[in-house]
Jmol script that loads the backbone (N, CA, C; Angstrom):
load data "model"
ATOM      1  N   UNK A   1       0.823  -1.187   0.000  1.00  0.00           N
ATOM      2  CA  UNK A   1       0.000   0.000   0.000  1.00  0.00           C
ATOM      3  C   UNK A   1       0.870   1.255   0.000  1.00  0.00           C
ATOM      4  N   UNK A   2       2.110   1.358   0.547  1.00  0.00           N
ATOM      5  CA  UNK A   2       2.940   2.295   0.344  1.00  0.00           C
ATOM      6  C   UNK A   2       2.934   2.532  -0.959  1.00  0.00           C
ATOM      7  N   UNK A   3       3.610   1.214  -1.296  1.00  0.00           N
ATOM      8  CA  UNK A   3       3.921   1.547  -2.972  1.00  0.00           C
ATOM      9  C   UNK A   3       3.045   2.528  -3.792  1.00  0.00           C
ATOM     10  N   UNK A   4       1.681   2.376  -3.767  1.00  0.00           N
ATOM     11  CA  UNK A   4       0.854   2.746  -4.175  1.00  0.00           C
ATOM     12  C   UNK A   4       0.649   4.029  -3.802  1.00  0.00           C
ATOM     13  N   UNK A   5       0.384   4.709  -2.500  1.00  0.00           N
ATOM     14  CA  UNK A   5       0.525   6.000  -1.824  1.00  0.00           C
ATOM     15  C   UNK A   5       1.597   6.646  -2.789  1.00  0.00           C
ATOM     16  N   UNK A   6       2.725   6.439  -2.642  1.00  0.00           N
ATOM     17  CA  UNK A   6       4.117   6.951  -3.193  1.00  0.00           C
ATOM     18  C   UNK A   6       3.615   6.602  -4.626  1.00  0.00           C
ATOM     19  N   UNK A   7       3.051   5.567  -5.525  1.00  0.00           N
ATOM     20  CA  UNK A   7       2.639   6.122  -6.886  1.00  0.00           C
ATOM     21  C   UNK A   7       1.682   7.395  -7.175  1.00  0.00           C
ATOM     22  N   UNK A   8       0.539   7.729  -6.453  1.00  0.00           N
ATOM     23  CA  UNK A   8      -0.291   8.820  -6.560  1.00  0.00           C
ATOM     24  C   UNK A   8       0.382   9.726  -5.712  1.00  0.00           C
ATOM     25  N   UNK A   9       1.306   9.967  -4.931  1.00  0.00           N
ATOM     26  CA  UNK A   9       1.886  11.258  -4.944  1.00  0.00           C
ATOM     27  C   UNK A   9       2.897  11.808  -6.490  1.00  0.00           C
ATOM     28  N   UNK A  10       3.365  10.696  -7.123  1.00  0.00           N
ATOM     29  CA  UNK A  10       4.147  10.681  -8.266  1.00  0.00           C
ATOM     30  C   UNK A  10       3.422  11.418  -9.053  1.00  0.00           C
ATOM     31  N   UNK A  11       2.249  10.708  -9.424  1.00  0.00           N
ATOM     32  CA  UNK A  11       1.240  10.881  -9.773  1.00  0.00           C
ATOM     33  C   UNK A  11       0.644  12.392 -10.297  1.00  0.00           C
ATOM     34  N   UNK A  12       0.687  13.072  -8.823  1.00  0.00           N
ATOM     35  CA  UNK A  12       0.121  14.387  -8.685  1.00  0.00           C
ATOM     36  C   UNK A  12       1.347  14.942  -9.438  1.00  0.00           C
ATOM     37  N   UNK A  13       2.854  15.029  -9.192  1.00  0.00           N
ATOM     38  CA  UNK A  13       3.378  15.798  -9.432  1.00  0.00           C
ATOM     39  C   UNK A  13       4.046  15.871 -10.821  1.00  0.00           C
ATOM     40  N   UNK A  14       3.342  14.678 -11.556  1.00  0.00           N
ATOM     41  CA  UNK A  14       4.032  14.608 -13.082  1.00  0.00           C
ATOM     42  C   UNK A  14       2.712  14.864 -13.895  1.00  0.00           C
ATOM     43  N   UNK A  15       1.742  14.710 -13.719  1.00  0.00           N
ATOM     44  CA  UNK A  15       0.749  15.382 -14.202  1.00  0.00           C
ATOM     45  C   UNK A  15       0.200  16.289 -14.392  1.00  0.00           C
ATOM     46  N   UNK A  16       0.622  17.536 -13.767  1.00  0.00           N
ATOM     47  CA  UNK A  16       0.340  18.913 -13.300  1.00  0.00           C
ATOM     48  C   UNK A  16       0.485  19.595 -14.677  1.00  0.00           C
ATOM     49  N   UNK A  17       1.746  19.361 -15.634  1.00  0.00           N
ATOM     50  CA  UNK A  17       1.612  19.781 -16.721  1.00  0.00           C
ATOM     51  C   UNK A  17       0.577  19.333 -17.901  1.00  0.00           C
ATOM     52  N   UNK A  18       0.519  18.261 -18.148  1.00  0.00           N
ATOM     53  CA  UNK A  18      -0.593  18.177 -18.872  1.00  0.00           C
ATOM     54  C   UNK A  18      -2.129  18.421 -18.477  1.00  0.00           C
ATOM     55  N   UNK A  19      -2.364  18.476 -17.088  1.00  0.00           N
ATOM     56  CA  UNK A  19      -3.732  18.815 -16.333  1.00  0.00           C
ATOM     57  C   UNK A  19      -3.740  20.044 -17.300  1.00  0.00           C
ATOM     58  N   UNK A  20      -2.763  20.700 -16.826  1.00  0.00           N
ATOM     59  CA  UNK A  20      -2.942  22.557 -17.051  1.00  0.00           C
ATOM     60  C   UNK A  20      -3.032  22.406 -18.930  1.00  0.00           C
ATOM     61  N   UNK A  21      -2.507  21.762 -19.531  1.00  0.00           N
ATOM     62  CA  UNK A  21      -2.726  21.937 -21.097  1.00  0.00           C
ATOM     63  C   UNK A  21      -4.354  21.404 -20.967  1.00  0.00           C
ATOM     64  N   UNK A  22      -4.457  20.207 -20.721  1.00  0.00           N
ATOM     65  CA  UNK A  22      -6.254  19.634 -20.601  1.00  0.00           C
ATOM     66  C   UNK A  22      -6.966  20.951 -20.601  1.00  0.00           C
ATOM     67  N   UNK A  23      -6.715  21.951 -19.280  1.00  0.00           N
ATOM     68  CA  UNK A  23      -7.540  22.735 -19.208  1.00  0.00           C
ATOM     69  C   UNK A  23      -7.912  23.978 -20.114  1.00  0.00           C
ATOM     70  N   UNK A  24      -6.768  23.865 -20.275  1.00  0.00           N
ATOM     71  CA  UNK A  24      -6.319  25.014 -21.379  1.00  0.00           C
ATOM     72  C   UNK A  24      -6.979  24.766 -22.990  1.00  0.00           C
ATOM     73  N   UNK A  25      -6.901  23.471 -23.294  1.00  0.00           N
ATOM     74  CA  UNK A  25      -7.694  23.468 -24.156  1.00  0.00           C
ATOM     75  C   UNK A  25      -9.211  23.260 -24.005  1.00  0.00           C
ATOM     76  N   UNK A  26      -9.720  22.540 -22.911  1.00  0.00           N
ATOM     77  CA  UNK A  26     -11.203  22.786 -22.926  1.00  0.00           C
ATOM     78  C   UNK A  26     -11.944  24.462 -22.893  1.00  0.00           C
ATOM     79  N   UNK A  27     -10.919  24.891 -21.955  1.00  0.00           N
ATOM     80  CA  UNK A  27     -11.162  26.767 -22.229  1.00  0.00           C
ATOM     81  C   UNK A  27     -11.328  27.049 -23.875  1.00  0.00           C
ATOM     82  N   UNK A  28     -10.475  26.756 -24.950  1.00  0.00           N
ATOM     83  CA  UNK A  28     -11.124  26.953 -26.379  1.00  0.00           C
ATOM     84  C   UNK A  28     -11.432  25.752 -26.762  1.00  0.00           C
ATOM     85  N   UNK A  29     -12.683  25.029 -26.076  1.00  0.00           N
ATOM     86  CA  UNK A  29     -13.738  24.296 -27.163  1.00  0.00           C
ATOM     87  C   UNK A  29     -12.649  23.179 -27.634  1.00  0.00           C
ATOM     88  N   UNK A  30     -11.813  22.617 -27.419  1.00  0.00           N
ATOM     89  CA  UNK A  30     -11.011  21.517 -27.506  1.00  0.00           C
ATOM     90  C   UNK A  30     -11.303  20.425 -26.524  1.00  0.00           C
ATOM     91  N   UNK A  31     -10.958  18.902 -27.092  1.00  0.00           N
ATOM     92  CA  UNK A  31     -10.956  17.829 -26.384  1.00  0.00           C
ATOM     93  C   UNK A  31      -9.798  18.130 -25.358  1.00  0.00           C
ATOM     94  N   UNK A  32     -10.389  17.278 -24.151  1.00  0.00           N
ATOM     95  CA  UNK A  32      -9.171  17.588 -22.968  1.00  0.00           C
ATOM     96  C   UNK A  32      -8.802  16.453 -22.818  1.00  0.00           C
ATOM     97  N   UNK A  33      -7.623  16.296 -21.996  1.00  0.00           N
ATOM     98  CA  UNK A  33      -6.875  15.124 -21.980  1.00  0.00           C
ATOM     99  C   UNK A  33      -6.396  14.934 -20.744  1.00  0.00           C
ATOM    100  N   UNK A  34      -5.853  13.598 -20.340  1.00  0.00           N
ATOM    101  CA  UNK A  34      -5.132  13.999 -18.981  1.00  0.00           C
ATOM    102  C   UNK A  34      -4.007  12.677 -18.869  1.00  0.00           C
ATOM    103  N   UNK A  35      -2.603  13.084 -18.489  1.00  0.00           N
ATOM    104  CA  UNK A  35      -1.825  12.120 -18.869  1.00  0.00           C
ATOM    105  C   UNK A  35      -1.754  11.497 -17.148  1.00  0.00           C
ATOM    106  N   UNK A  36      -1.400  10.260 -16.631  1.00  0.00           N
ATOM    107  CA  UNK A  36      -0.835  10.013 -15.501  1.00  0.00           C
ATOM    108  C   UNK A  36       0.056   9.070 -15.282  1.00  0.00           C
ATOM    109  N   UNK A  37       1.122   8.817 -14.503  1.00  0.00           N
ATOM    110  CA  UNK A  37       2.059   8.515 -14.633  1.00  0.00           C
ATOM    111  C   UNK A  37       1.758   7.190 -13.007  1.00  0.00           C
ATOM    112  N   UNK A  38       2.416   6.211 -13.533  1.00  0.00           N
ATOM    113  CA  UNK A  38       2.140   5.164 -12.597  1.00  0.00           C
ATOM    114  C   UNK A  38       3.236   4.959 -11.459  1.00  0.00           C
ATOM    115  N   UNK A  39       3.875   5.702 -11.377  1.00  0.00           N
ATOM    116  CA  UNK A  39       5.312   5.827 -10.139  1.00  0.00           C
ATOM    117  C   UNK A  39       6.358   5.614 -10.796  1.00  0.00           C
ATOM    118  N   UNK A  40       7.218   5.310 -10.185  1.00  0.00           N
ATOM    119  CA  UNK A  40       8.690   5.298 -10.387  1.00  0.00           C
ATOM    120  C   UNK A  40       9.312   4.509  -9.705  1.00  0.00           C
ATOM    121  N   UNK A  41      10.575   3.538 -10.447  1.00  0.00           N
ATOM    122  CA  UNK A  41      11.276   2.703  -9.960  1.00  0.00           C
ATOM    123  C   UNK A  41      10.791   1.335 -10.328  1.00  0.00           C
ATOM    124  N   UNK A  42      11.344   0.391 -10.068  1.00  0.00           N
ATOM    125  CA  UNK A  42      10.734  -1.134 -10.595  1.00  0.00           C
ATOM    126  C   UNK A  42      10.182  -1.899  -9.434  1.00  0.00           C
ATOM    127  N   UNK A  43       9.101  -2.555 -10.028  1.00  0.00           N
ATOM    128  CA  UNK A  43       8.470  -3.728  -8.962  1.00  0.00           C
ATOM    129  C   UNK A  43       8.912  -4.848  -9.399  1.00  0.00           C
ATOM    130  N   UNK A  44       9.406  -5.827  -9.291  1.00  0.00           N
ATOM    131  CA  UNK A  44      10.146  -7.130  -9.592  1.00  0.00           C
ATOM    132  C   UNK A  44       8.944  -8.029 -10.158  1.00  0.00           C
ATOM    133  N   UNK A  45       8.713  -8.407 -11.226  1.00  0.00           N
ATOM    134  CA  UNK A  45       8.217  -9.086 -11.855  1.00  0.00           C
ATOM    135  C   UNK A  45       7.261 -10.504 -10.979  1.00  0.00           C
ATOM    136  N   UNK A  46       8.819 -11.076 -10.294  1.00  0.00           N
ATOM    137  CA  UNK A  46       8.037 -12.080  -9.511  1.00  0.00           C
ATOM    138  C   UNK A  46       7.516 -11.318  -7.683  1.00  0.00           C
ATOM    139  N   UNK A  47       7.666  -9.944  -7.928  1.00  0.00           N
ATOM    140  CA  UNK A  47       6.806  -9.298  -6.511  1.00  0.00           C
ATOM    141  C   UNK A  47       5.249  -8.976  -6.803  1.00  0.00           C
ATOM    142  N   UNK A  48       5.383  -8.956  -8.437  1.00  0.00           N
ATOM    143  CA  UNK A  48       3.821  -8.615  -8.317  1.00  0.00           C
ATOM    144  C   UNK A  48       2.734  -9.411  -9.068  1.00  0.00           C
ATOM    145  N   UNK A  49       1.887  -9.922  -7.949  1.00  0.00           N
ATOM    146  CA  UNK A  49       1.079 -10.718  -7.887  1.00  0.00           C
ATOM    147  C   UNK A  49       0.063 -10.384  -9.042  1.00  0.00           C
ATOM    148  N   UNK A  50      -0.808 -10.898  -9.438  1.00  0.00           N
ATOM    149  CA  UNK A  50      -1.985 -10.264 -10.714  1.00  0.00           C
ATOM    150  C   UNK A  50      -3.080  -9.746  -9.652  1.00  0.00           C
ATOM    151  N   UNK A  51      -3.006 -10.098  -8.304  1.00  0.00           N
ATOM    152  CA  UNK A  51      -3.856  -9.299  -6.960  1.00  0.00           C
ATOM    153  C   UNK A  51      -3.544  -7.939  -6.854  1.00  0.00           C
ATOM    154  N   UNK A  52      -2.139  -7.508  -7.411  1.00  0.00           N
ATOM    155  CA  UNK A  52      -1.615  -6.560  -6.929  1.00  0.00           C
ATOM    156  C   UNK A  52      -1.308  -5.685  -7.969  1.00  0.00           C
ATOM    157  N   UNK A  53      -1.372  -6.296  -9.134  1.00  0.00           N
ATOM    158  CA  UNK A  53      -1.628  -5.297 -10.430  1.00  0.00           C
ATOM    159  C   UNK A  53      -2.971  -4.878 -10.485  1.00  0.00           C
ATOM    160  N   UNK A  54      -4.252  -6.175 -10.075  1.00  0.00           N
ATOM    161  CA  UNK A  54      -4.815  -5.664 -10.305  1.00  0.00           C
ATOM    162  C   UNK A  54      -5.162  -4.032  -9.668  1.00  0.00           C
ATOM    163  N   UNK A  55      -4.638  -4.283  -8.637  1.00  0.00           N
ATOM    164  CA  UNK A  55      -5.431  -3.274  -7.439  1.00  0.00           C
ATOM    165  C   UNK A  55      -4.483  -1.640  -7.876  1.00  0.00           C
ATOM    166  N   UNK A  56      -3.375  -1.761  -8.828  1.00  0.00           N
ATOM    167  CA  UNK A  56      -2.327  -0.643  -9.240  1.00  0.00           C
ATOM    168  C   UNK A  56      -3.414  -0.047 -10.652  1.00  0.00           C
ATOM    169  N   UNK A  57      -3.629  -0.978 -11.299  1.00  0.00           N
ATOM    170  CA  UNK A  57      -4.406  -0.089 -12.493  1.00  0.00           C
ATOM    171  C   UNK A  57      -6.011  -0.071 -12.135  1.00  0.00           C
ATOM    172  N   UNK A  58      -6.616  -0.530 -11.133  1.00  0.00           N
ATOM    173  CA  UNK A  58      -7.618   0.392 -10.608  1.00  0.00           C
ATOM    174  C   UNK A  58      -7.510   1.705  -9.932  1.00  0.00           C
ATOM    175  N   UNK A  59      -6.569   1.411  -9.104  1.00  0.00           N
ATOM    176  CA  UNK A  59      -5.850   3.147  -8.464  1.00  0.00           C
ATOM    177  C   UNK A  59      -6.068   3.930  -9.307  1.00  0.00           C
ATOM    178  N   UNK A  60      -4.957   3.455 -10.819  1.00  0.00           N
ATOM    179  CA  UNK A  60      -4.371   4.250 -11.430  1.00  0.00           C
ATOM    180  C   UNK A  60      -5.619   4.632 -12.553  1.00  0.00           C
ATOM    181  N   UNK A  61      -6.952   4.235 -12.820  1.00  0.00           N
ATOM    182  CA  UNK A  61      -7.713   4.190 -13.681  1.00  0.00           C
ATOM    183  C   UNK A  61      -8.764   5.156 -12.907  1.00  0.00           C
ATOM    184  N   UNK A  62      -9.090   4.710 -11.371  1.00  0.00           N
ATOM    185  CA  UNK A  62      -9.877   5.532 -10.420  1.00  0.00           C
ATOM    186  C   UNK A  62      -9.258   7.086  -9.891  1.00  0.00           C
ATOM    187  N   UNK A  63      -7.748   7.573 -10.583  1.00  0.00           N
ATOM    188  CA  UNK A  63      -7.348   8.695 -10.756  1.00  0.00           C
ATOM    189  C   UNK A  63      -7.462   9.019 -11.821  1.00  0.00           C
ATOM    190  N   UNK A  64      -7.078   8.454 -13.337  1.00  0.00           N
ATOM    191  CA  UNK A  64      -7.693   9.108 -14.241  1.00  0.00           C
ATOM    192  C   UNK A  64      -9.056  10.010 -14.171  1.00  0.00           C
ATOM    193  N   UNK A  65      -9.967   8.734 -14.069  1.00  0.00           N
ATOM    194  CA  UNK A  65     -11.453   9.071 -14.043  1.00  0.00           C
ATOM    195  C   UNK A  65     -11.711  10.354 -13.252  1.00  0.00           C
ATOM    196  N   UNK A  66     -11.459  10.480 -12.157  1.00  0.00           N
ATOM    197  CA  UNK A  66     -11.430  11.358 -10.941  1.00  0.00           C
ATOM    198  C   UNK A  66     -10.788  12.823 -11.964  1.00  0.00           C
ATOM    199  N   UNK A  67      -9.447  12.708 -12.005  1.00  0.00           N
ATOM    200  CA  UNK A  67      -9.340  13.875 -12.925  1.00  0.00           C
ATOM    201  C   UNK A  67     -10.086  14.209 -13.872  1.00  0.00           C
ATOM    202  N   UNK A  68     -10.352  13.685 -14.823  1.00  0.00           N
ATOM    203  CA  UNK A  68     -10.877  13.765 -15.729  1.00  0.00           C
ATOM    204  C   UNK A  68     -12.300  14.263 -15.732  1.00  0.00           C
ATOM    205  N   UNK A  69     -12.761  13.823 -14.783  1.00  0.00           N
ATOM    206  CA  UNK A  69     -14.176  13.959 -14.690  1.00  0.00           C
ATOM    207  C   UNK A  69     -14.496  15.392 -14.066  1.00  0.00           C
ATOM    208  N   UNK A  70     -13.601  16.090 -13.469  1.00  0.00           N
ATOM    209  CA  UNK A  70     -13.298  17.783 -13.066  1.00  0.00           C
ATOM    210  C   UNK A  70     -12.781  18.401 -14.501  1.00  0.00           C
ATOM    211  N   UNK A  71     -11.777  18.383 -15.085  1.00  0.00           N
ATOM    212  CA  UNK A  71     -11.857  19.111 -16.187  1.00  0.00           C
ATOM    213  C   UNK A  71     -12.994  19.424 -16.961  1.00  0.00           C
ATOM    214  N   UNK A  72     -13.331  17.994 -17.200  1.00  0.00           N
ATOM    215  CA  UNK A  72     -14.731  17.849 -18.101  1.00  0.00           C
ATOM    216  C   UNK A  72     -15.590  18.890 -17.654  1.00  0.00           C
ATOM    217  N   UNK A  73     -16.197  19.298 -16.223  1.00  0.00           N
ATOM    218  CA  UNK A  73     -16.911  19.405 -15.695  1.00  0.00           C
ATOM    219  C   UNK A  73     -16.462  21.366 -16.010  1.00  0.00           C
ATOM    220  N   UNK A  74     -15.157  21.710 -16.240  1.00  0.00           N
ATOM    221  CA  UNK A  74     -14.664  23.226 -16.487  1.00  0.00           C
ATOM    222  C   UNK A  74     -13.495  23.510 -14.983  1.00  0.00           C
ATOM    223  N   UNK A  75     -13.140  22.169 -14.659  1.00  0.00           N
ATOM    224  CA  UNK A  75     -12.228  22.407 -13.010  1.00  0.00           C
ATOM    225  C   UNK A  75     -11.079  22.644 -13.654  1.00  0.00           C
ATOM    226  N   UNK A  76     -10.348  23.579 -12.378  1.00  0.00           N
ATOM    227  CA  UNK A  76      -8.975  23.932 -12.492  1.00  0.00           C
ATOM    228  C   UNK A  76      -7.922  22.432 -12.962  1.00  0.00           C
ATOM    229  N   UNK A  77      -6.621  23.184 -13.449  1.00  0.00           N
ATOM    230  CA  UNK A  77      -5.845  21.782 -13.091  1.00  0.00           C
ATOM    231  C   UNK A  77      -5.786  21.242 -11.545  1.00  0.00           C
ATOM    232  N   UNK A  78      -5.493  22.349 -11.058  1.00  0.00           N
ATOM    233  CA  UNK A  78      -4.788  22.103  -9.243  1.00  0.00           C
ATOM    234  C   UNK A  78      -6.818  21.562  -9.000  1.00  0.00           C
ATOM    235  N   UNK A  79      -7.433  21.626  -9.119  1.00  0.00           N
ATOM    236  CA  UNK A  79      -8.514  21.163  -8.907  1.00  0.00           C
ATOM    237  C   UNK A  79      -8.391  19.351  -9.547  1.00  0.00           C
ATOM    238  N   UNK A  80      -8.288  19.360 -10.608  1.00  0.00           N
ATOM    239  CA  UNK A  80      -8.322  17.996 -11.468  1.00  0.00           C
ATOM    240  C   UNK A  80      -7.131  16.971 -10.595  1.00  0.00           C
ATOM    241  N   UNK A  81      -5.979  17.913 -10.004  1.00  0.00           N
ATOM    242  CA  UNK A  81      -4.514  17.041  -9.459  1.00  0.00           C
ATOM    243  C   UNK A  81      -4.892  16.601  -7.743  1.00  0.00           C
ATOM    244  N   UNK A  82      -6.119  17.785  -7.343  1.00  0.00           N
ATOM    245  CA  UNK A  82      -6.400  17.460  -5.795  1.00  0.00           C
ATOM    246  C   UNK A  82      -7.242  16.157  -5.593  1.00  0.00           C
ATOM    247  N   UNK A  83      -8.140  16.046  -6.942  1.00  0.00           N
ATOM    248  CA  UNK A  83      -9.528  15.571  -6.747  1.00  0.00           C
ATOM    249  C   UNK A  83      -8.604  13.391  -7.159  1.00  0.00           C
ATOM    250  N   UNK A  84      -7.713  13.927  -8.020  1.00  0.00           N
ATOM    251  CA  UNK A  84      -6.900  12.802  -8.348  1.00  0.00           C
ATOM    252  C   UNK A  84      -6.492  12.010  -7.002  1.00  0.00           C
ATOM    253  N   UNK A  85      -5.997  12.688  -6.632  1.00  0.00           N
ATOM    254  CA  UNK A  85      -4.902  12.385  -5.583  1.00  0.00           C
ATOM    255  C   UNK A  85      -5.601  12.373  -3.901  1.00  0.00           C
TER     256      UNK A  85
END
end "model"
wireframe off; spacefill off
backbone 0.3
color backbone group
C-alpha cells in the first residue's frame, strides 16, 4: 500500500503539466486530456502478484477518471490534481 501512496503522490506531481494543457484546451472548445504517470522505480516481476496489479491499475484508472471527470466538468488543473490524488 505504500507503494501505491508513493505512486499517486508521483502521480500528482508529473501530471500537473498536462492537467494545465487539458484545461487550457477545454477553455477553447477543444478535447481535454489527462496524462498520468504510474510511479517510479521497478516492482520485480516475480513481486507482483496479478492481486496486486490488479489493485495498481484500478488506483491508477480511479485517478484518471477522478481527474478527468473535473476538467470535463470546467475544473482547475490544481482542482483535477487534488480531486486525483
Amino acid at each position: 500500500m505504500r507503494i501505491l501512496s508513493l505512486s499517486l503522490v508521483l502521480l500528482a506531481m508529473t501530471c500537473v503539466p498536462a492537467v494545465q494543457a487539458a484545461n487550457a484546451a477545454a477553455a477553447n472548445n477543444h478535447p481535454i486530456a489527462i496524462v498520468i504517470h504510474g510511479g517510479a522505480g521497478t516492482i520485480s516481476p516475480k513481486d507482483m502478484t496479478p492481486a496486486l496489479e490488479a489493485e495498481y491499475r484500478f488506483m491508477l484508472r480511479k485517478a484518471l477518471d477522478t481527474g478527468y471527470g473535473v476538467l470535463k466538468k470546467g475544473g482547475t488543473s490544481l482542482d483535477a490534481v487534488q480531486a486525483a490524488i
